[in-house]
VEXDREN-2710 file (C-alpha; in Angstrom, 1 decimal):
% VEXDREN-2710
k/r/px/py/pz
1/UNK/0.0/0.0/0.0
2/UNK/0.9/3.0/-0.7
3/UNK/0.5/6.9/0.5
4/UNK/0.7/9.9/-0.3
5/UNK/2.3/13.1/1.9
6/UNK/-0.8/13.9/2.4
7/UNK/-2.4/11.0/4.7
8/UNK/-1.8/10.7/8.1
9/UNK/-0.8/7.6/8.9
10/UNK/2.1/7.2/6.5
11/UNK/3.6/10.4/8.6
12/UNK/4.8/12.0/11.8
13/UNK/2.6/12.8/14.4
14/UNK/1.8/16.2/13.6
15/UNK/-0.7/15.2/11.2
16/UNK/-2.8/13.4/13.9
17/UNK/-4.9/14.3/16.8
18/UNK/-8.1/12.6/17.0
19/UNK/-10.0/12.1/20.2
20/UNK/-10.9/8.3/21.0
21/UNK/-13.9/8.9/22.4
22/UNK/-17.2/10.5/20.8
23/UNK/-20.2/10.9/22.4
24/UNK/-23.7/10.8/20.3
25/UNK/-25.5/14.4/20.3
26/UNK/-29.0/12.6/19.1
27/UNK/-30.2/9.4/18.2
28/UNK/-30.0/8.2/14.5
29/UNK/-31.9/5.6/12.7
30/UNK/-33.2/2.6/14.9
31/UNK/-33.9/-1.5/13.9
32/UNK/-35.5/-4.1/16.1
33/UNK/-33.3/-4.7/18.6
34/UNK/-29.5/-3.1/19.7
35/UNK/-28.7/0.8/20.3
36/UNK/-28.4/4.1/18.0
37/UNK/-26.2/6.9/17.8
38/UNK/-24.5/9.5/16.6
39/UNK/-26.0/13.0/15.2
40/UNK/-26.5/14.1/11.8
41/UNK/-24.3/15.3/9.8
42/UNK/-24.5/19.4/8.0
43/UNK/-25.8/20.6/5.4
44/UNK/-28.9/19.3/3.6
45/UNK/-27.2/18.1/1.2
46/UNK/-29.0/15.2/-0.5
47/UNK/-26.4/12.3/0.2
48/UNK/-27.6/10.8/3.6
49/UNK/-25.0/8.2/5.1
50/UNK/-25.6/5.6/7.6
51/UNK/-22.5/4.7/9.3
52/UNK/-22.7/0.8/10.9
53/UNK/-20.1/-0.4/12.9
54/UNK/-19.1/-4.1/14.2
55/UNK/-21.0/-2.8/17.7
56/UNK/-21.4/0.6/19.6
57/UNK/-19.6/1.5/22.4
58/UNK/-16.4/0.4/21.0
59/UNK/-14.0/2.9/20.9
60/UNK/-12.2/2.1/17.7
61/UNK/-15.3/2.8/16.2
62/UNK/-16.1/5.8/18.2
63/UNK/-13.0/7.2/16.4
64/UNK/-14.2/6.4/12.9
65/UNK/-17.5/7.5/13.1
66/UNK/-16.1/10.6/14.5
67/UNK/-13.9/10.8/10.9
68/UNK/-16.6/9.8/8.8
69/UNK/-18.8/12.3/10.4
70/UNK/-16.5/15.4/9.7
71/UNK/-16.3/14.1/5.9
72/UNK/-20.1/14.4/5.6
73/UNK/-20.4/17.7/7.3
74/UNK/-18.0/18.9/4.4
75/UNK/-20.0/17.9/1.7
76/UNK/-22.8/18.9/3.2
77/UNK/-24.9/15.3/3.5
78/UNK/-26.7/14.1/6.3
79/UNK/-25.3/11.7/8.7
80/UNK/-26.1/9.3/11.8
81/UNK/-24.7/5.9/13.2
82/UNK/-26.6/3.0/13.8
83/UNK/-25.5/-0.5/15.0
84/UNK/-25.9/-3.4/17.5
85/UNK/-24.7/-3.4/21.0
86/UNK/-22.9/-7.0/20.9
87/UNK/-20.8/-7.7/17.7
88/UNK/-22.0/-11.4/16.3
89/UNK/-22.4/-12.3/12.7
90/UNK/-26.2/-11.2/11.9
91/UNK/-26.7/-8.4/14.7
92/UNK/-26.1/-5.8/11.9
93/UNK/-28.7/-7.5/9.5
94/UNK/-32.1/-5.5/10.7
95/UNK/-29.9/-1.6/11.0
96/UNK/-29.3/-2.7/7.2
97/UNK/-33.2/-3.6/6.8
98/UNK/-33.8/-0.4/8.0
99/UNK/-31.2/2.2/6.4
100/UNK/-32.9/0.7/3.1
101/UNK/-36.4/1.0/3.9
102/UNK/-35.4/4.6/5.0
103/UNK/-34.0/5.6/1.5
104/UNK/-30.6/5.7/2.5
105/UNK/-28.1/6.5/-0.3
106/UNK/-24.8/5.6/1.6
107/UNK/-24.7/2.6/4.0
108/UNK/-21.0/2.4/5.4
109/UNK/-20.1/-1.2/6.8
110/UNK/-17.9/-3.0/8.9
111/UNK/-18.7/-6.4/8.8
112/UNK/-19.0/-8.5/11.4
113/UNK/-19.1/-11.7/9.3
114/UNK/-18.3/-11.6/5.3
115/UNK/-21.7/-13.5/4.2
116/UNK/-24.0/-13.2/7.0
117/UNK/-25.2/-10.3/6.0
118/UNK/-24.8/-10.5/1.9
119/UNK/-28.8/-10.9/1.7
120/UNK/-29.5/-7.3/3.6
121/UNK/-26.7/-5.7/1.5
122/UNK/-28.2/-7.2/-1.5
123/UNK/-31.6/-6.2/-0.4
124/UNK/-30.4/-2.5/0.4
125/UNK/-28.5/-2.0/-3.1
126/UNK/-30.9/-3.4/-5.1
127/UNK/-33.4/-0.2/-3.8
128/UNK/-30.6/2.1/-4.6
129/UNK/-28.0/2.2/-1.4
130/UNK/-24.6/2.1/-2.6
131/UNK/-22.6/-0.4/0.1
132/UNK/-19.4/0.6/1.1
133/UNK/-17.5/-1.5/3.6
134/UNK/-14.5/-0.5/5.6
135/UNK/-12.4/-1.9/8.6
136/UNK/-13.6/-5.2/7.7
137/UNK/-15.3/-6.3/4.9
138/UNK/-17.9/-8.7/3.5
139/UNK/-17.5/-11.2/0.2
140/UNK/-16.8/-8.7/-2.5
141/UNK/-19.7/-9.5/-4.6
142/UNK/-21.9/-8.1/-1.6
143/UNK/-20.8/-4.3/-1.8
144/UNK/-19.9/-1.4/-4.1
145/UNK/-16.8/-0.5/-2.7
146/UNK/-14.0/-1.6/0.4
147/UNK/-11.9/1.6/2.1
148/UNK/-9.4/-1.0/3.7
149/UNK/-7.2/0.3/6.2
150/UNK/-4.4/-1.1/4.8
151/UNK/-3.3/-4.5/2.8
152/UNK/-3.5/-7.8/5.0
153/UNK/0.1/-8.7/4.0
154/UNK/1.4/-5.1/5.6
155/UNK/-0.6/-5.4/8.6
156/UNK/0.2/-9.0/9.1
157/UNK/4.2/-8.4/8.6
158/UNK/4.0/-5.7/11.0
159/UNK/3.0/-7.1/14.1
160/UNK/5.4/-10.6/13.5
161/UNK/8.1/-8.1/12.8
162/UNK/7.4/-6.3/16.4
163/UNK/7.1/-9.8/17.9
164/UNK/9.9/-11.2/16.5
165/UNK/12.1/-8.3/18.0
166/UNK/10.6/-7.8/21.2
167/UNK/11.1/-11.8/21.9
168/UNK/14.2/-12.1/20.6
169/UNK/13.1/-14.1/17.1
170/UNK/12.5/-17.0/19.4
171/UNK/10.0/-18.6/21.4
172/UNK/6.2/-19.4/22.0
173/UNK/3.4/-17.5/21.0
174/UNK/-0.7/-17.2/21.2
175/UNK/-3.0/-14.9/19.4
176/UNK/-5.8/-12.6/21.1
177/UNK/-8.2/-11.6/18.2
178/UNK/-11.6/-10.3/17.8
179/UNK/-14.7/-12.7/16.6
180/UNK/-13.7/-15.9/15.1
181/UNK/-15.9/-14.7/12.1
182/UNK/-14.2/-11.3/11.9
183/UNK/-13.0/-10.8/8.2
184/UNK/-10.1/-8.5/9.1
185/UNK/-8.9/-10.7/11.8
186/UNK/-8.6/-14.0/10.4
187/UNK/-6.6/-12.5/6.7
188/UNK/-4.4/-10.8/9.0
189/UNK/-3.9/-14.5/11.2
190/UNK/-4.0/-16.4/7.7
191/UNK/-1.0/-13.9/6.2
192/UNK/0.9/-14.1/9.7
193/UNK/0.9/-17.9/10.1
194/UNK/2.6/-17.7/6.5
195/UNK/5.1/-14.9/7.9
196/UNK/6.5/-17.1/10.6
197/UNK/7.6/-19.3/8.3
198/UNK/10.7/-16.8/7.9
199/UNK/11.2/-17.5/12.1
200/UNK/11.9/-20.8/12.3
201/UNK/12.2/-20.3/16.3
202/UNK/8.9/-19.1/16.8
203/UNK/6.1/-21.3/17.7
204/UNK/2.4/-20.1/17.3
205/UNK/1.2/-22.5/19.9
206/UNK/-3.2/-21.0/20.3
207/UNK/-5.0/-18.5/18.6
208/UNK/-8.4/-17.4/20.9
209/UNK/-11.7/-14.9/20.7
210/UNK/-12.0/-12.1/22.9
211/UNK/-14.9/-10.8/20.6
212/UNK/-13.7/-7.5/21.2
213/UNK/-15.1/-7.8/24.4
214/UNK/-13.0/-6.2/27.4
215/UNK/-13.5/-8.3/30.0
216/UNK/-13.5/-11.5/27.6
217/UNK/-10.6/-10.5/26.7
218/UNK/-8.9/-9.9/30.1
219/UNK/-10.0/-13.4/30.8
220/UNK/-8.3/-14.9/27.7
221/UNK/-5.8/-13.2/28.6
222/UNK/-5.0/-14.9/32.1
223/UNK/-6.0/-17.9/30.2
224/UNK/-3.7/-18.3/27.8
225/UNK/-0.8/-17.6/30.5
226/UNK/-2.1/-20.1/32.2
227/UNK/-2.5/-23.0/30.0
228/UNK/0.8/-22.3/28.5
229/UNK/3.5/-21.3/31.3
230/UNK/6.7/-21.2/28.4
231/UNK/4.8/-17.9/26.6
232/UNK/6.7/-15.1/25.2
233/UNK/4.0/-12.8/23.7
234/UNK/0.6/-12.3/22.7
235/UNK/0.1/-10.7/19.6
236/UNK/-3.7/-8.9/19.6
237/UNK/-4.3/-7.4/16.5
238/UNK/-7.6/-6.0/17.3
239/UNK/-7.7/-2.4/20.0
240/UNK/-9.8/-3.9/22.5
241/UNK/-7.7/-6.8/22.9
242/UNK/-4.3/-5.5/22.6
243/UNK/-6.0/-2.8/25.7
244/UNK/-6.8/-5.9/27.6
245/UNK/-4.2/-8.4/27.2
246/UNK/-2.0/-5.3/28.6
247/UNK/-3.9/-4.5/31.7
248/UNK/-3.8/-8.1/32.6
249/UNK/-0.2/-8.5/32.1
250/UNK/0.9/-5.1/33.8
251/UNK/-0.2/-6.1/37.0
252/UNK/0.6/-9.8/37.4
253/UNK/4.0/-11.6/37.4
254/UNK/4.3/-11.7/33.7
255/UNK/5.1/-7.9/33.2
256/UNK/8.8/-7.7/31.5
257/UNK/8.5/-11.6/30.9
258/UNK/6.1/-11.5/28.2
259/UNK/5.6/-9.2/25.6
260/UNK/2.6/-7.4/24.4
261/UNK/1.9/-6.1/20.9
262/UNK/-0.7/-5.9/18.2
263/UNK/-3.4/-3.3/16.9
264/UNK/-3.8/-0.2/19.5
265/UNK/-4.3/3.5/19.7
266/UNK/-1.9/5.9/21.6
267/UNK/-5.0/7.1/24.1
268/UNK/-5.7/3.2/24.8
269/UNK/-1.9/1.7/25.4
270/UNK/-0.2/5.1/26.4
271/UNK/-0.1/3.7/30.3
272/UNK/1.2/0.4/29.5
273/UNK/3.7/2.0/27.1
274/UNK/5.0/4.1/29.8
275/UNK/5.2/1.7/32.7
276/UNK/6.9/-1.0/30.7
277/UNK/4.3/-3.5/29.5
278/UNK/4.9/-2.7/26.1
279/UNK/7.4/-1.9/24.2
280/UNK/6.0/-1.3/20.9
281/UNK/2.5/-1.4/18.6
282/UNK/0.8/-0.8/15.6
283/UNK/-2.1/0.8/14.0
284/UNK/-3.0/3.2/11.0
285/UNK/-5.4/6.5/11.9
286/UNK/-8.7/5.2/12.4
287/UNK/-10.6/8.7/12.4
288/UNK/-9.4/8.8/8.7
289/UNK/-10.2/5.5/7.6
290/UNK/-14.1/6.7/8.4
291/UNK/-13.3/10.0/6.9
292/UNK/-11.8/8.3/3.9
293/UNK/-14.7/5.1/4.2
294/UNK/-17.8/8.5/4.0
295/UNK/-15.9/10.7/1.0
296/UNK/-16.2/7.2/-1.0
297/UNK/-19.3/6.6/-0.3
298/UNK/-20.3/10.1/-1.7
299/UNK/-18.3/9.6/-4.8
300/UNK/-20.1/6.5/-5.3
301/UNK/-23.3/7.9/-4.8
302/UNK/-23.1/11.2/-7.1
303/UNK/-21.3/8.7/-9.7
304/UNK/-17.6/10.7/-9.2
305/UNK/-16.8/6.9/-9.2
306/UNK/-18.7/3.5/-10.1
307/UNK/-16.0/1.5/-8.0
308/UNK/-14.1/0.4/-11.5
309/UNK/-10.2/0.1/-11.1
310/UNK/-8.4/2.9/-11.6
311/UNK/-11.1/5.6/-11.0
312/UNK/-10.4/7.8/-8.8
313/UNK/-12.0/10.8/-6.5
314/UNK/-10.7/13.2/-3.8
315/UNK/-11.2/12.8/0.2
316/UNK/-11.2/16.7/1.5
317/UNK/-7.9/17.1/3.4
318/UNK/-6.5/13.5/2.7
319/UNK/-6.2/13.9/-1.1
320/UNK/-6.7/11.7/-3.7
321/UNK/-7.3/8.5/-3.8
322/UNK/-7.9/5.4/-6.8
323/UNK/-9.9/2.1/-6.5
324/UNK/-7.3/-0.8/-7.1
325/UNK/-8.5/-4.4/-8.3
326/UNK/-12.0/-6.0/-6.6
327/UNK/-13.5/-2.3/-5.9
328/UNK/-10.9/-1.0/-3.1
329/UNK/-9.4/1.9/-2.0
330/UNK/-6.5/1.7/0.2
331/UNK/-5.7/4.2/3.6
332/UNK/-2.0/3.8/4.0
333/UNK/0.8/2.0/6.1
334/UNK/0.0/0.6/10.0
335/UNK/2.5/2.8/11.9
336/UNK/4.2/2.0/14.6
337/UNK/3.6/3.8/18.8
338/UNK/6.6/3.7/21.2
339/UNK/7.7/5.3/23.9
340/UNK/10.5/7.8/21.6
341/UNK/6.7/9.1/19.9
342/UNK/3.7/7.8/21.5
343/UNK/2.9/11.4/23.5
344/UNK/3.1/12.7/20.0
345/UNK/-0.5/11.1/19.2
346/UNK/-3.8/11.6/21.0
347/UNK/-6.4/9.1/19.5
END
């Protein structure tokens, strides 16, 4: 993947300053069951966007609603956020039902499962929503258009790379993801399970759910120590995880033994950074991947694109952009927080 000078997350701090947590001004849509949020957007534009996240209350998504909110404000569409409470495979199916019975023109996705909800999507595009998925996305024949964070190979190489060094390329290791049917997650574990083929010494020895749940994750976490006393490190590649897994670790025996590393944000791990729990992380600016995921969406609805490779269409202060093969548009390069740069970030 590649970016340009102007996006964020290829650069220095300077660029960045997000807050990680957003609170909801008004209620948006509704469906039968789960929560509502967000506020709509400015102007009365005639591009309304629905914004529908894994689950509410998480605050990686808090940050990229936040993002994709600012982009509709700027080109003056109408916005709210709508999702479950619980992430599971067809809890976002009736907020879809419902964003196309409302006449929605933009429905922005993160899936929590790549086919569960193909039927809804199909449903909603066929009376005239354009689907855009972003953060995690479905079977590509069920959407318009993916705004990926980044590629699965760079994201995956990443966090093996910062294992690898912060264990000393040698070792045991477990995995603390998200859902077991989270897109995202399981390329990212596919590519790395290839990438540790270059560290001989490194053993993956479990892979478990946390389901981007905080507590569930906490109590993976002791698990995992538990059942296998020879760790080195936990890789989480998913921010409520990584979060977790780190609170566990920085008050038990196992702080300096084993590392800690994965997908966080500077706001979330800046404690555990300082006080020695972790040495080092990853993630790419989540605030623009929403901002990115909504100014798509737009093109795609006042045909600026039609999701062909190589058209292309410009996202306010991040520049421009170009749909590469299978309809996708690509953020930039995870970077990595440490202690030399991490009180350079607030997100």
């Amino acid at each position: 993947m590649k970016s340009t000078t102007k996006r964020p997350v290829a650069l220095a701090a300077a660029t960045i300053a997000i807050a990680l947590t957003v609170g909801a001004c008004s209620s948006g849509s509704s469906a039968n069951s789960g929560s509502t949020g967000g506020t709509s957007g400015g102007g009365g534009g005639d591009v309304s966007v629905v914004m529908l996240p894994k689950n509410l209350g998480n605050p990686y998504f808090d940050t990229s609603t936040k993002g994709a909110k600012a982009a509709t404000s700027e080109f003056g569409g109408k916005f709210s956020e709508v999702g479950p409470d619980t992430a599971s495979p067809d809890a976002q199916v009736p907020f879809i039902n419902t964003a196309a019975q409302q006449g929605t023109k933009a429905l922005i996705v993160s899936a929590n499962d790549p086919k569960a909800i193909c039927d809804a999507l199909g449903e909603a595009r066929q009376a005239g929503t354009k689907v855009v998925t972003f953060d995690s996305d479905t079977d590509p024949s069920c959407r318009d258009l993916f705004v990926n964070q980044a590629t699965a190979d760079g994201i995956a190489k990443v966090q093996i790379d910062m294992i690898a060094d912060q264990i000393g390329d040698s070792g045991e290791i477990a995995i603390l993801s998200a859902s077991a049917n989270a897109t995202n997650q399981n390329a990212w574990i596919a590519t790395m399970k290839k990438d540790l083929a270059d560290h001989p010494n490194i053993k993956l020895v479990d892979t478990v759910y946390g389901n981007d749940d905080d507590q569930t994750s906490f109590d993976k976490t002791a698990a995992l120590l538990q059942s296998h006393p020879n760790l080195k490190g936990i890789i989480s590649p998913t921010t409520v995880g990584i979060a977790a897994a780190a609170r566990y670790v920085s008050t038990s025996s196992y702080k300096g033994k084993v590392a800690i590393t994965g997908l966080g944000t500077p706001n979330q791990m800046r404690d555990y950074v300082k006080n020695g729990t972790v040495t080092e992380f990853a993630l790419w600016n989540p605030e623009d991947l929403g901002y990115l995921a909504a100014y798509a969406a737009d093109a795609m609805v006042t045909g600026k694109i039609t999701g062909k490779e190589g058209d292309s269409f410009t996202a306010g202060k991040l520049g421009d952009f170009k749909v590469g093969a299978d309809a996708t548009v690509l953020l930039g390069d995870p970077f990595k927080f440490n202690k030399s740069n991490i009180d350079q970030f607030n997100f």
